[in-house]
C-alpha positions, 0 to 999 in steps of 0.5 A: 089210839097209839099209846107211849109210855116214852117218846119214840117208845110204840106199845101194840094197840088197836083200835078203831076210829070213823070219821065223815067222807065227802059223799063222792069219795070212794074207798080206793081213793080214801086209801090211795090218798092215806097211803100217799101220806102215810109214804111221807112221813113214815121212813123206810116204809115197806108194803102198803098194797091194799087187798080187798075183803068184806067187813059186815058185809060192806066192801073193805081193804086191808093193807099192812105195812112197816117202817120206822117213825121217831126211830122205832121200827113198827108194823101196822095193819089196818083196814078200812071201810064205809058206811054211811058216807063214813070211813071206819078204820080199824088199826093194829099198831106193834114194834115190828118184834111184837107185831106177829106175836098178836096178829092172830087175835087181831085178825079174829079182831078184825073177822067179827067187826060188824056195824050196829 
């Protein structure tokens, strides 16, 4: 969840959502088409590249990108995987000034995530 205590106004956050997929959507398509939305609506968006790497041992991908949304410069990592005909996804959200300051508790974050 992306709180904010002012409009237009970003504070880091991570978090993790899941939600059900169709039974016949892949991950590559499931971010392909996340990413395609996201370019629409988010300004000078930078990066975006999806690598791929294991979550619990499930196939994942991890993209990061930038950009400005209400004016405010912010960085983004997230990474995505399914389980269960469901996609989880786990969100780092920061001002681009602070978005590195963090990373490295985001990634350990990110390193030990496993399904229950």
């Amino acid at each position: 969840t992306v709180t904010s205590p002012d409009i237009g106004e970003y504070t880091p956050s991570f978090n993790v959502t899941r939600e059900g997929i169709p039974t016949d959507m892949s991950l590559d398509v499931y971010v392909g088409q996340t990413m395609k939305q996201l370019k629409s609506v988010i300004a000078d968006f930078r990066g975006g590249e999806a690598t791929n790497i294991t979550v619990d041992g499930h196939p994942a991908k991890e993209v990061s990108f930038s950009g400005y949304y209400l004016s405010e410069s912010f960085s983004r990592n997230q990474i995505y995987t399914i389980k269960d005909h469901k996609i989880y996804v786990m969100t780092y959200l920061a001002p681009t000034a602070e978005f590195t300051g963090r990373r490295d508790d985001i990634q350990r974050a990110f390193r030990t995530f496993n399904f229950r």
